[in-house]
MDAnalysis code that builds the backbone (N, CA, C; Angstrom):
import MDAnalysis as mda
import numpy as np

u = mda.Universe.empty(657, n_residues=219, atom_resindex=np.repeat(np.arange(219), 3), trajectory=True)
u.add_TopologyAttr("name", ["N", "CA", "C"] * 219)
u.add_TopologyAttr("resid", np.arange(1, 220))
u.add_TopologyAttr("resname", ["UNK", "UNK", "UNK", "UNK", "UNK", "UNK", "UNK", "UNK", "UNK", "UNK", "UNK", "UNK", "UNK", "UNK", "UNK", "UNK", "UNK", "UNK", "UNK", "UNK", "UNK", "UNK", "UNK", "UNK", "UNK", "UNK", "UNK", "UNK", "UNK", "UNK", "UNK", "UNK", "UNK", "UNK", "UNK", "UNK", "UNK", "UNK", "UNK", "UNK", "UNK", "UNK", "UNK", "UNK", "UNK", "UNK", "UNK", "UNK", "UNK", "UNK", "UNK", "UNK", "UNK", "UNK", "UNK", "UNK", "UNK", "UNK", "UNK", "UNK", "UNK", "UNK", "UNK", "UNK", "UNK", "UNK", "UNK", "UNK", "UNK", "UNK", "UNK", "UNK", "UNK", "UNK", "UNK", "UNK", "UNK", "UNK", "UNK", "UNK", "UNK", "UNK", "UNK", "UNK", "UNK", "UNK", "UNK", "UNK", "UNK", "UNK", "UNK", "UNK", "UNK", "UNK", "UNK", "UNK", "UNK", "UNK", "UNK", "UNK", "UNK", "UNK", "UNK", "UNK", "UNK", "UNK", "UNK", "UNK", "UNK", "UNK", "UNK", "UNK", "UNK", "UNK", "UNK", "UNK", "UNK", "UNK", "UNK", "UNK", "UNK", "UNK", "UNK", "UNK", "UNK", "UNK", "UNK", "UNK", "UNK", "UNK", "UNK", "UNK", "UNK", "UNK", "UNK", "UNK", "UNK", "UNK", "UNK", "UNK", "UNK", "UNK", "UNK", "UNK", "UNK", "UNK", "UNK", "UNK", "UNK", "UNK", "UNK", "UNK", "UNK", "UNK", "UNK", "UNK", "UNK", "UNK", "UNK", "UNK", "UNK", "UNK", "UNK", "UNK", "UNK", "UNK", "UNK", "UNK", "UNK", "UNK", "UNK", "UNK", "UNK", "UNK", "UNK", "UNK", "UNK", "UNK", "UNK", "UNK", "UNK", "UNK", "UNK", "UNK", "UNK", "UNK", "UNK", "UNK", "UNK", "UNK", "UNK", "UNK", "UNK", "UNK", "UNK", "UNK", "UNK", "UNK", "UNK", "UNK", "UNK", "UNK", "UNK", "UNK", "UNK", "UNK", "UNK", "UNK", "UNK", "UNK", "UNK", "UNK", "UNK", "UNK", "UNK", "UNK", "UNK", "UNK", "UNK"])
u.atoms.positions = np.array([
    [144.018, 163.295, 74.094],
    [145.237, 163.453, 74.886],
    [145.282, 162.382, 75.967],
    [146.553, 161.974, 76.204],
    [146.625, 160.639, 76.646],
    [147.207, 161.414, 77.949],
    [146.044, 161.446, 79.262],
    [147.002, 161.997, 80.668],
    [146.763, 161.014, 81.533],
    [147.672, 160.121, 81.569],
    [147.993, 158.836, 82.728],
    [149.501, 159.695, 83.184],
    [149.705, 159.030, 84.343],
    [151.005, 158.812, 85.201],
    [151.431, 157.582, 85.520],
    [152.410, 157.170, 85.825],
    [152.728, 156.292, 86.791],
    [154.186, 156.382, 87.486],
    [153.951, 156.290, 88.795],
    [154.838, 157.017, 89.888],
    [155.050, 155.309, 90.669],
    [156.819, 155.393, 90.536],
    [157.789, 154.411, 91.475],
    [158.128, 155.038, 92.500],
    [158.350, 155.122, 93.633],
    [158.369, 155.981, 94.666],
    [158.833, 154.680, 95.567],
    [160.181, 154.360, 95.774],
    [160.905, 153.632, 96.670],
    [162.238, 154.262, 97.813],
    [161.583, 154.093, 99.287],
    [162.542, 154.668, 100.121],
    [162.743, 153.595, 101.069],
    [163.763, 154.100, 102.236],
    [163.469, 153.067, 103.248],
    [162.951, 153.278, 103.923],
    [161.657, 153.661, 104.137],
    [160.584, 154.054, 104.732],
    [159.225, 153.317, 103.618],
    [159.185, 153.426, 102.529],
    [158.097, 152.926, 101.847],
    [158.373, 152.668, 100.489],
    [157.691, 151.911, 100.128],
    [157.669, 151.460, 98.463],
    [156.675, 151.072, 97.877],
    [156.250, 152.525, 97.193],
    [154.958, 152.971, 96.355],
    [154.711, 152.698, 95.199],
    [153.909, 151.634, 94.733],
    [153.675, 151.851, 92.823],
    [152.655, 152.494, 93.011],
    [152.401, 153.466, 91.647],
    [150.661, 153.945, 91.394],
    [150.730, 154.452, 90.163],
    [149.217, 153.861, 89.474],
    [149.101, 154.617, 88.357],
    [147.727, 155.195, 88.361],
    [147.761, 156.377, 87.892],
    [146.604, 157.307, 87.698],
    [146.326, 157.734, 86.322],
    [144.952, 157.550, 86.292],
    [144.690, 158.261, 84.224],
    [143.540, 159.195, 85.121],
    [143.831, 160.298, 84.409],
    [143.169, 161.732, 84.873],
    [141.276, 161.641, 84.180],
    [141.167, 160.682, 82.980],
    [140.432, 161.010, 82.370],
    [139.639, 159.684, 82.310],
    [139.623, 158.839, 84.115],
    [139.047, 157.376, 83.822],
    [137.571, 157.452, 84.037],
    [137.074, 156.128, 84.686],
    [135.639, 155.872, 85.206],
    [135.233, 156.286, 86.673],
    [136.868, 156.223, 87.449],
    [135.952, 156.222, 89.310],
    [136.528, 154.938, 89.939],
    [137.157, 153.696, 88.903],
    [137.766, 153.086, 89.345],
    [138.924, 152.850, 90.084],
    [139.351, 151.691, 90.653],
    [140.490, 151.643, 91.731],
    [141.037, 150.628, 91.994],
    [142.138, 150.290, 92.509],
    [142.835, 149.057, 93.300],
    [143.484, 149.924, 94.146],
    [143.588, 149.858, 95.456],
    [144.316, 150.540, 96.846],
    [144.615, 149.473, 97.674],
    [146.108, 149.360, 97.755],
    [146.799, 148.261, 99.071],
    [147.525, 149.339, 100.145],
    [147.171, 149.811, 101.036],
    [148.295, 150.173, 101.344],
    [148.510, 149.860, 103.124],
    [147.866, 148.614, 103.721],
    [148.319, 148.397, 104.681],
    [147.472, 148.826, 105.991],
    [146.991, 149.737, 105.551],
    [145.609, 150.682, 106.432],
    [144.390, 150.714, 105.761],
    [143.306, 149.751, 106.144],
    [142.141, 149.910, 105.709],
    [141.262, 151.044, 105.531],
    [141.297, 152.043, 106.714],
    [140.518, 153.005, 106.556],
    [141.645, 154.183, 105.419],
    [142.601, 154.182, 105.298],
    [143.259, 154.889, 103.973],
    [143.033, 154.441, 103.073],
    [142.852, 152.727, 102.911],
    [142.178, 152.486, 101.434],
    [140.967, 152.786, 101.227],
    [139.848, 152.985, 101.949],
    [138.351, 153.223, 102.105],
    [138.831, 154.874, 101.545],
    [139.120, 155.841, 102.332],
    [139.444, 157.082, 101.562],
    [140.172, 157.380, 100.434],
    [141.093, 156.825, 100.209],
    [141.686, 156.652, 98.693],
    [140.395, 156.372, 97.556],
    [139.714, 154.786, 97.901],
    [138.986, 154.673, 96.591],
    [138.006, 155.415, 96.531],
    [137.301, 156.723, 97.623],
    [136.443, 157.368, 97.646],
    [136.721, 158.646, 96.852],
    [138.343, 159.013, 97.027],
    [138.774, 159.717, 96.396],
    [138.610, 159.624, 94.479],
    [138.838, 158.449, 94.434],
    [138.866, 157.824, 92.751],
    [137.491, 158.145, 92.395],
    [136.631, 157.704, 92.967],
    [135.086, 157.578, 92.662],
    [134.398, 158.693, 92.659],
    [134.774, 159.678, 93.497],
    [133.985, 160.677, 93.265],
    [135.103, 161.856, 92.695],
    [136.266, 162.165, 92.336],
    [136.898, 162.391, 91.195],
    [137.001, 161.855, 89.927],
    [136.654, 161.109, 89.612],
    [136.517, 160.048, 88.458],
    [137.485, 160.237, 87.954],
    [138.344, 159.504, 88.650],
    [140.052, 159.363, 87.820],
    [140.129, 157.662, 88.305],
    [140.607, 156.777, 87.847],
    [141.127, 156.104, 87.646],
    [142.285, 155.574, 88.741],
    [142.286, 155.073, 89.382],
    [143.756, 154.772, 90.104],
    [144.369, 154.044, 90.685],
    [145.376, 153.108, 90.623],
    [146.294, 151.989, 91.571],
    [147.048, 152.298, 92.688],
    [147.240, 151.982, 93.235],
    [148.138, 152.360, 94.301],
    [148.135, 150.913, 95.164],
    [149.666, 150.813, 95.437],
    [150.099, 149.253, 96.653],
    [151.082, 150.417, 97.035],
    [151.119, 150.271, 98.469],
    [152.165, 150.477, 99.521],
    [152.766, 149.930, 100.404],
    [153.929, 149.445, 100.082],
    [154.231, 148.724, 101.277],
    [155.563, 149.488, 102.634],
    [154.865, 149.645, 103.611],
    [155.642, 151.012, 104.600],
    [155.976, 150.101, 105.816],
    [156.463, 151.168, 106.580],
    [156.635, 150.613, 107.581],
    [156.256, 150.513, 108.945],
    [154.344, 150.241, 108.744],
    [153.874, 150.108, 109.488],
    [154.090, 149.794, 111.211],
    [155.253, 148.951, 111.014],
    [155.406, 148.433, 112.756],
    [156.278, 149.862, 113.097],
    [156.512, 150.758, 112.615],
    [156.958, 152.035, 113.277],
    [155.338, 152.674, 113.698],
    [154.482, 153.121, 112.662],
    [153.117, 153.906, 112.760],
    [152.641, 154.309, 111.028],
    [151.724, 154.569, 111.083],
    [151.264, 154.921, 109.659],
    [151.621, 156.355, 109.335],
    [152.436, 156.918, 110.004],
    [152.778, 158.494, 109.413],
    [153.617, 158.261, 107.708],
    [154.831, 157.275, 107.772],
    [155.360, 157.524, 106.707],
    [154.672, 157.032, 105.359],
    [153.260, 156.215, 105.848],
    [152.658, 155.371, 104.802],
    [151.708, 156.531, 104.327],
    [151.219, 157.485, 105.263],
    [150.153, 157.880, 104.456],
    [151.208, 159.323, 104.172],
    [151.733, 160.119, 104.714],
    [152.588, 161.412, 103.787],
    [152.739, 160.902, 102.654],
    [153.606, 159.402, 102.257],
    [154.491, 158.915, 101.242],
    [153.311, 158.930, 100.045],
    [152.557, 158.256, 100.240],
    [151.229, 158.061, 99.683],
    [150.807, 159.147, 98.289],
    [150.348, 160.495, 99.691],
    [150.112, 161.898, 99.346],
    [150.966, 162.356, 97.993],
    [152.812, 162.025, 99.049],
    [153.715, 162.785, 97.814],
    [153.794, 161.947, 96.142],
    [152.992, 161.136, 96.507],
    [153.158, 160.013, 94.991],
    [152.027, 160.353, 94.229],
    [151.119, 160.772, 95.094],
    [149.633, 160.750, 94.216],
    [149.931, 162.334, 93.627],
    [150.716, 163.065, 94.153],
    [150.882, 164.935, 94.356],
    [151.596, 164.592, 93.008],
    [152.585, 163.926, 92.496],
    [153.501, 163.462, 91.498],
    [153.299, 163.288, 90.079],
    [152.144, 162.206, 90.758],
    [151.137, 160.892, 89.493],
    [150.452, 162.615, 88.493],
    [149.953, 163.340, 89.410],
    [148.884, 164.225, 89.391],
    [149.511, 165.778, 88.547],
    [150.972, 165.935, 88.920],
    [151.775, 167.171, 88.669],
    [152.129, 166.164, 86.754],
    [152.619, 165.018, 86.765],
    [153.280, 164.765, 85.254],
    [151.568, 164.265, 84.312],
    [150.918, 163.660, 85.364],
    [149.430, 163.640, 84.321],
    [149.046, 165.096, 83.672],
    [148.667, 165.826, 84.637],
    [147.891, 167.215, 83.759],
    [149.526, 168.041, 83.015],
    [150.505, 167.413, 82.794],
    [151.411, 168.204, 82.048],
    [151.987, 169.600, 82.482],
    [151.566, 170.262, 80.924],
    [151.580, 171.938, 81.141],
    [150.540, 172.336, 81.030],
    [149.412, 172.032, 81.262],
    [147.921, 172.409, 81.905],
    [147.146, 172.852, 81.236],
    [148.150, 173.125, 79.667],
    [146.666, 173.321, 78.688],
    [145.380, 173.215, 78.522],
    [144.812, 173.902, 78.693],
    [142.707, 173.978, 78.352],
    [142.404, 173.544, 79.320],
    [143.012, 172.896, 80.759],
    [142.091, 173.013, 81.886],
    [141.440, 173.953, 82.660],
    [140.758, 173.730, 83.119],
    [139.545, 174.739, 84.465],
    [140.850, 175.196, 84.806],
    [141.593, 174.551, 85.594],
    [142.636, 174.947, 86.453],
    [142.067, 175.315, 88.077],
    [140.911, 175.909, 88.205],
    [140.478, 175.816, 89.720],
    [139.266, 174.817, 90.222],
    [139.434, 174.631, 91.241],
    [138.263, 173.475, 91.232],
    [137.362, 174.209, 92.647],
    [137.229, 175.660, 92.239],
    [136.254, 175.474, 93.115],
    [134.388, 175.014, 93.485],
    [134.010, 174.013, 92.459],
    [133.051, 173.270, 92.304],
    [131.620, 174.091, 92.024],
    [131.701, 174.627, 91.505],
    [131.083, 175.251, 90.483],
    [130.514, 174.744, 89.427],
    [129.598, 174.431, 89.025],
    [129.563, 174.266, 87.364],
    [129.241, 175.607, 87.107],
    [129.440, 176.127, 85.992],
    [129.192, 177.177, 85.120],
    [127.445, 177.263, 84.662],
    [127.063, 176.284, 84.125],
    [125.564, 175.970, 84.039],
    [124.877, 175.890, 85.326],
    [125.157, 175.754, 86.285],
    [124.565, 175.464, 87.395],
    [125.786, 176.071, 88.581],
    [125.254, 177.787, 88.806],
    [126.526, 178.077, 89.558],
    [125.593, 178.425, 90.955],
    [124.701, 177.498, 91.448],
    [124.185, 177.289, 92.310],
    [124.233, 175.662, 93.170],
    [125.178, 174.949, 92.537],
    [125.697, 174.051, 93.152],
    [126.821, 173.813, 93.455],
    [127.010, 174.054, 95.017],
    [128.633, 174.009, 95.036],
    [129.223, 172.565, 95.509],
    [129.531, 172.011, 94.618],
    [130.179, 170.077, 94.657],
    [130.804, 170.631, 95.549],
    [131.976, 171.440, 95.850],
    [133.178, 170.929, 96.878],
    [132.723, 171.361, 98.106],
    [131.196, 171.548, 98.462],
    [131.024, 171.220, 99.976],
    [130.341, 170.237, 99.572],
    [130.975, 169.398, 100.673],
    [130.341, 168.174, 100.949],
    [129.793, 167.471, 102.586],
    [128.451, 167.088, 102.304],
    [128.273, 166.688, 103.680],
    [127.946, 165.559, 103.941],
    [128.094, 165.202, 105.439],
    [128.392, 164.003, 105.636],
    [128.176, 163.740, 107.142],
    [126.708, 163.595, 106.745],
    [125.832, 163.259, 108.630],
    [126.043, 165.300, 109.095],
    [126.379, 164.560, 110.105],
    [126.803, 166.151, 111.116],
    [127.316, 167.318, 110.292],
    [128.866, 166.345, 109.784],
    [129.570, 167.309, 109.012],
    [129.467, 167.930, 108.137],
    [130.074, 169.028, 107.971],
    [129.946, 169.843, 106.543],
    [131.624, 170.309, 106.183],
    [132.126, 169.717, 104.632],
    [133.275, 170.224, 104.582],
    [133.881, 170.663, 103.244],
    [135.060, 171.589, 102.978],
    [134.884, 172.907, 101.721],
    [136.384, 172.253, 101.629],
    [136.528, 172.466, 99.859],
    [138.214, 172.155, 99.168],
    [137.656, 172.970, 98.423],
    [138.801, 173.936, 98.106],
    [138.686, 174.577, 96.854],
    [140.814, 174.275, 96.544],
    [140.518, 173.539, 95.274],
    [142.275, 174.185, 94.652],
    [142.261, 174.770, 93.384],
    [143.380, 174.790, 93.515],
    [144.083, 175.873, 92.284],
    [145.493, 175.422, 91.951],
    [145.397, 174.451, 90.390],
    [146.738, 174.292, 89.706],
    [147.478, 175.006, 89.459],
    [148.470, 175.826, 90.204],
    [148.375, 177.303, 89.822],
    [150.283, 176.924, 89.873],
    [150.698, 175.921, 90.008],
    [152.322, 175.486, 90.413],
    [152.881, 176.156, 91.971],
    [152.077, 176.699, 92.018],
    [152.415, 177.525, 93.558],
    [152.004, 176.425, 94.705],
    [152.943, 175.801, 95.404],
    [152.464, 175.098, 96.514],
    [151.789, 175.585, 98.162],
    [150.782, 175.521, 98.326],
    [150.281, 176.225, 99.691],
    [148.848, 175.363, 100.054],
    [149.098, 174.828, 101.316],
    [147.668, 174.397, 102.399],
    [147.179, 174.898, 102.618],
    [146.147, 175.276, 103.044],
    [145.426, 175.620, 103.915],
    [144.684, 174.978, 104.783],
    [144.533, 174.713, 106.152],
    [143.705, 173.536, 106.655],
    [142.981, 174.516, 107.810],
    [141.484, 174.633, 107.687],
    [141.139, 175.458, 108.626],
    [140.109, 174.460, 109.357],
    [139.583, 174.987, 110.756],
    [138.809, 174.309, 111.502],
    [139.205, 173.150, 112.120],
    [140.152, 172.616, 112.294],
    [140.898, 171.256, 112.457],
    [141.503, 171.282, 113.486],
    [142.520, 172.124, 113.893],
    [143.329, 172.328, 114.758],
    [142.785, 171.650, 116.272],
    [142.131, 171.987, 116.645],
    [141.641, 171.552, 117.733],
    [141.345, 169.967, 118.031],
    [141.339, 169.346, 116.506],
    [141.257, 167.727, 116.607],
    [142.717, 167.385, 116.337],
    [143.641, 168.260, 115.825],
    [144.715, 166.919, 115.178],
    [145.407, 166.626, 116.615],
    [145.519, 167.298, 118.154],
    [145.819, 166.786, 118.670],
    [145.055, 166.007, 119.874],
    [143.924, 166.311, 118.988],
    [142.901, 165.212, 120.683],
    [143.632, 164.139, 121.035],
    [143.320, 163.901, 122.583],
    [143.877, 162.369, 123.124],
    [142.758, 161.806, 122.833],
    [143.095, 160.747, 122.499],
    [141.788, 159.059, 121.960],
    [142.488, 158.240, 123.390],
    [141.197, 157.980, 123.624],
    [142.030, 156.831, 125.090],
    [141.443, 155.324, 124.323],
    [142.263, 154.575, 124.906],
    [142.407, 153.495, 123.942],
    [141.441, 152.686, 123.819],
    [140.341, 152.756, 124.464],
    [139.314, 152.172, 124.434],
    [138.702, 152.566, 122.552],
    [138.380, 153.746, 122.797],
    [137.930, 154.559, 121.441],
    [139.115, 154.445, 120.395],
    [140.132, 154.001, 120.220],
    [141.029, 153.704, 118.977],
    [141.064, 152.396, 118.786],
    [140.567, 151.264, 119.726],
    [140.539, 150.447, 119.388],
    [139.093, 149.541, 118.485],
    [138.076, 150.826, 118.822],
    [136.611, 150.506, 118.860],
    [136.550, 150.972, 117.138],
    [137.148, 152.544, 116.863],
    [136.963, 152.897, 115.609],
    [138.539, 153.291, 114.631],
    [138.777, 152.753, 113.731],
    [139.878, 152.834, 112.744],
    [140.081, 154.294, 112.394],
    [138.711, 154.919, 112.389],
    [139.093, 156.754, 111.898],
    [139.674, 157.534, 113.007],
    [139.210, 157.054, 114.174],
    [140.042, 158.047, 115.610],
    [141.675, 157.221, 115.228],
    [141.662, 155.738, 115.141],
    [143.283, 155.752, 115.130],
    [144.233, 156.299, 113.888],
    [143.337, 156.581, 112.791],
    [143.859, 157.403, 111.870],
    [144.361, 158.912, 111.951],
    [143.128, 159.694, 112.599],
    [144.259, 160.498, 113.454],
    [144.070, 161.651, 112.000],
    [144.106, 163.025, 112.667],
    [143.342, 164.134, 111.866],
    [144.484, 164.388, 111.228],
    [145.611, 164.671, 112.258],
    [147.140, 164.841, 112.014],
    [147.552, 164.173, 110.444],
    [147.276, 162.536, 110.699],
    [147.520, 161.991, 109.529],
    [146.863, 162.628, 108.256],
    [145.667, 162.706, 108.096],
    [145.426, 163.445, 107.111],
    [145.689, 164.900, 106.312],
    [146.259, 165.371, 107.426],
    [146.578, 166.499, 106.979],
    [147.984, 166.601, 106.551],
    [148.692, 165.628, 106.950],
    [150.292, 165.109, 106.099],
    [150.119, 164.481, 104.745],
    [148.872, 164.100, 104.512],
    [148.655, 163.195, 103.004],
    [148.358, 164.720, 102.140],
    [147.559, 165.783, 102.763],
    [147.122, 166.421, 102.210],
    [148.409, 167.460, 101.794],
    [149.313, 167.759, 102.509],
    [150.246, 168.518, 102.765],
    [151.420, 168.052, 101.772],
    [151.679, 166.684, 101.565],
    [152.324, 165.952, 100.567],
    [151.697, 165.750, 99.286],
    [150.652, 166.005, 98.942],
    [149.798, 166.034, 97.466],
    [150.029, 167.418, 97.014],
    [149.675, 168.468, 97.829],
    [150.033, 169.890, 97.718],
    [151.637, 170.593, 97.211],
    [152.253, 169.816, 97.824],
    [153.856, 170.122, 97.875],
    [154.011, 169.845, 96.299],
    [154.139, 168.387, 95.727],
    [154.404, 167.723, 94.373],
    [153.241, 167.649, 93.254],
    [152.267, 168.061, 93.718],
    [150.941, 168.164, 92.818],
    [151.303, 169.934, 92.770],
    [152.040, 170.587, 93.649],
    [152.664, 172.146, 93.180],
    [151.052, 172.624, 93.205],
    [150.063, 172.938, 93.896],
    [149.136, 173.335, 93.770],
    [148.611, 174.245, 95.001],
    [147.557, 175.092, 95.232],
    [147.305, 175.693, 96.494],
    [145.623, 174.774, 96.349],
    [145.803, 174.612, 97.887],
    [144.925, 173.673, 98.224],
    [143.881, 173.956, 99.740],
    [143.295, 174.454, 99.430],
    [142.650, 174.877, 100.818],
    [141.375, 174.219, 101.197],
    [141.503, 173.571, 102.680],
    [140.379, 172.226, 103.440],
    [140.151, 173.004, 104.614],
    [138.657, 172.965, 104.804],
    [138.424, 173.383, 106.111],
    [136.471, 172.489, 106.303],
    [136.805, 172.136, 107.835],
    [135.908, 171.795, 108.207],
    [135.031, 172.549, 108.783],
    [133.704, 173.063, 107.949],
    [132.363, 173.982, 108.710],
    [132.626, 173.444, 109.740],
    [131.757, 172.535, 110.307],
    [131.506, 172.082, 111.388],
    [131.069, 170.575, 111.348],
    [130.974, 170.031, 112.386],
    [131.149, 168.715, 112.824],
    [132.262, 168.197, 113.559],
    [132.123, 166.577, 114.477],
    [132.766, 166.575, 115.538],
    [133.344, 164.664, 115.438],
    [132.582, 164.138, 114.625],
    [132.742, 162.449, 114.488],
    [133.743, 162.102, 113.662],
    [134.990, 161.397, 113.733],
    [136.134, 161.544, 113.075],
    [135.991, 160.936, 111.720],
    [135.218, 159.598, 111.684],
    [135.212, 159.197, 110.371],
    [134.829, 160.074, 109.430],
    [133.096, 161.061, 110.117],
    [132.532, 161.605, 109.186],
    [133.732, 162.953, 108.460],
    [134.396, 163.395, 109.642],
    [135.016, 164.523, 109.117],
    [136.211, 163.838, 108.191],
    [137.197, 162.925, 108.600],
    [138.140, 162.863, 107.271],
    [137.423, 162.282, 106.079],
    [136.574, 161.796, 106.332],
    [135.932, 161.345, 104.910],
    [135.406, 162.454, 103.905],
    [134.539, 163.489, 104.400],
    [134.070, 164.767, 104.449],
    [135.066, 165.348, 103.668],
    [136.063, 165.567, 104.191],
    [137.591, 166.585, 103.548],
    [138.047, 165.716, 102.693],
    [137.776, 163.907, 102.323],
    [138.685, 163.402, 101.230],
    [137.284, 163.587, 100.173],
    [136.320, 163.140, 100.166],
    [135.378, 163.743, 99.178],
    [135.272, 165.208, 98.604],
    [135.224, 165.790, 99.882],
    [135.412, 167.644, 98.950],
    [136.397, 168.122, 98.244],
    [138.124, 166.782, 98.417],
    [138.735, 166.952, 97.485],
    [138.663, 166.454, 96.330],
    [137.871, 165.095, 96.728],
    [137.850, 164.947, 95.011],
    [136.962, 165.484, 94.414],
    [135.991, 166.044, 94.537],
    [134.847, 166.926, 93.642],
    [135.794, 168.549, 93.102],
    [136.634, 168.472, 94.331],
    [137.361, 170.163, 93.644],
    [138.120, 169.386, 92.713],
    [138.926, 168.557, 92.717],
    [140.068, 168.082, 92.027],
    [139.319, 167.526, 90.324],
    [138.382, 166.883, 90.594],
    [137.602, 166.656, 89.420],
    [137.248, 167.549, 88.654],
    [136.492, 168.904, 89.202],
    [136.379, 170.412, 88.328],
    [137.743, 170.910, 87.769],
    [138.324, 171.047, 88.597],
    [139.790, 171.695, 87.880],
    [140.923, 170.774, 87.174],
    [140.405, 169.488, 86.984],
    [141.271, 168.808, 86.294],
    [140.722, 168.494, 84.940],
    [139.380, 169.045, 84.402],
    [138.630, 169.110, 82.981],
    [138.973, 170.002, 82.194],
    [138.726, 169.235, 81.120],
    [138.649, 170.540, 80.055],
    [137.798, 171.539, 79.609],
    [138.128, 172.862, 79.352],
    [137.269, 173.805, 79.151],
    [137.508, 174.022, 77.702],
    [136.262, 173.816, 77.422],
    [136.399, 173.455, 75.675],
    [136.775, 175.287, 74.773],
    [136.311, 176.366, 75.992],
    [136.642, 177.349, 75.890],
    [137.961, 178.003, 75.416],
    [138.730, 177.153, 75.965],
    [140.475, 177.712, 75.749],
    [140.861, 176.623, 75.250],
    [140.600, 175.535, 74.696],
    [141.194, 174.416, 74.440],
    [142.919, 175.202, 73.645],
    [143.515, 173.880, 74.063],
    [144.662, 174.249, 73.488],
    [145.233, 175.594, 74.200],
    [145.260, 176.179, 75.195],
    [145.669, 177.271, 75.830],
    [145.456, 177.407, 77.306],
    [146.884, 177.589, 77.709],
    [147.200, 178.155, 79.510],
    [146.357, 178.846, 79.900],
    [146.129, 178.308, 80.944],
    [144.793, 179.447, 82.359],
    [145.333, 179.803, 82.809],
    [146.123, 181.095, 82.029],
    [147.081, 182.084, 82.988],
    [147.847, 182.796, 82.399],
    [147.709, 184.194, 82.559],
    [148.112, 185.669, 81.377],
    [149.590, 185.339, 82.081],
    [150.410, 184.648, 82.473],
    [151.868, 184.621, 83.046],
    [152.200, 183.817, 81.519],
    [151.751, 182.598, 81.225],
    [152.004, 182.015, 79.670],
    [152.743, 180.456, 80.410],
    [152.570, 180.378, 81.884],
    [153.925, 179.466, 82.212],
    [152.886, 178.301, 83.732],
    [152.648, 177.842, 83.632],
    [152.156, 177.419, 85.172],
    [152.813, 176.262, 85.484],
])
């Protein structure tokens, strides 16, 4: 089964190509204007082992809000027409293997941090972002945004990429940070624990092949 996407996504706010194959190596090409979003993007590819392109060109001299939501809603897109009608997948990724249900992939840590994704292709769109709150509006005084790229990225931002993948990827998606306090480590933390959930629930279960994960008949 052939599950690639590729998503045109042109506004006046941004203009997105990307193509994604659900079933690649880990590979990548990421332009999108913000270095530390391309550093999390191809981390995303690599440890989901999907495959993926993405150039963005936004409109940075406003701020990176519309570059990285826009981003989210393209990859949420690439991700909703790749897996189809969802036949014989896991469908949840809460990182599990079945052979080994003593390793849980979707925590992931990272120095200090410790951080949990679990989703569910389930067509139902819903976030969850727990533990965070208290960073998306810290003040960074400019000394410290100019010193590190992850404080000017901004927790906020991530949680609009995440919030826009959720919406058009039609999925429930729940991120929360155990604990930790260093900004790089934590958004990096939450883009790795998504791709290890996203990687489980986007396989096939040779179990149902050919058949919906879900007594509804419809997802």
């Amino acid at each position: 089964m052939n599950r690639q996407s590729t998503i045109k996504r042109h506004t006046l706010e941004t203009r997105i190509s990307l193509r994604l194959n659900l079933d690649g190596k880990g590979r990548s090409k990421i332009k999108t204007g913000i270095p530390f979003f391309d550093h999390m993007l191809t981390l995303f590819a690599k440890h989901a082992t999907v495959d993926l392109e993405l150039r963005c060109n936004g409109d940075l001299e406003v701020d990176a809000h519309h570059t990285v939501e826009d981003c989210g809603i393209a990859l949420g897109q690439a991700f909703a027409a790749a897996l189809g009608d969802k036949r014989g997948i896991r469908r949840y990724g809460h990182g599990f293997h079945p052979r080994n249900p003593f390793s849980g992939e979707a925590f992931v840590p990272m120095d200090e941090c410790l951080a949990r994704c679990v989703v569910d292709f389930s067509g139902r769109p819903h976030l969850v972002w727990r533990g965070l709150n208290k960073f998306s509006q810290k003040q960074i005084p400019a000394a410290e945004r100019n010193q590190d790229a992850s404080s000017a990225f901004r927790f906020g931002l991530a949680r609009e990429f995440f919030q826009g993948f959720t919406n058009e990827a039609r999925c429930n998606l729940h991120l929360e940070l155990l604990y930790g306090d260093e900004p790089h480590h934590i958004v990096e933390g939450l883009f790795k624990a998504f791709a290890r959930a996203v990687d489980t629930a986007r396989q096939h279960d040779p179990r149902i092949a050919g058949q919906l994960p879900s007594t509804k008949g419809k997802l």
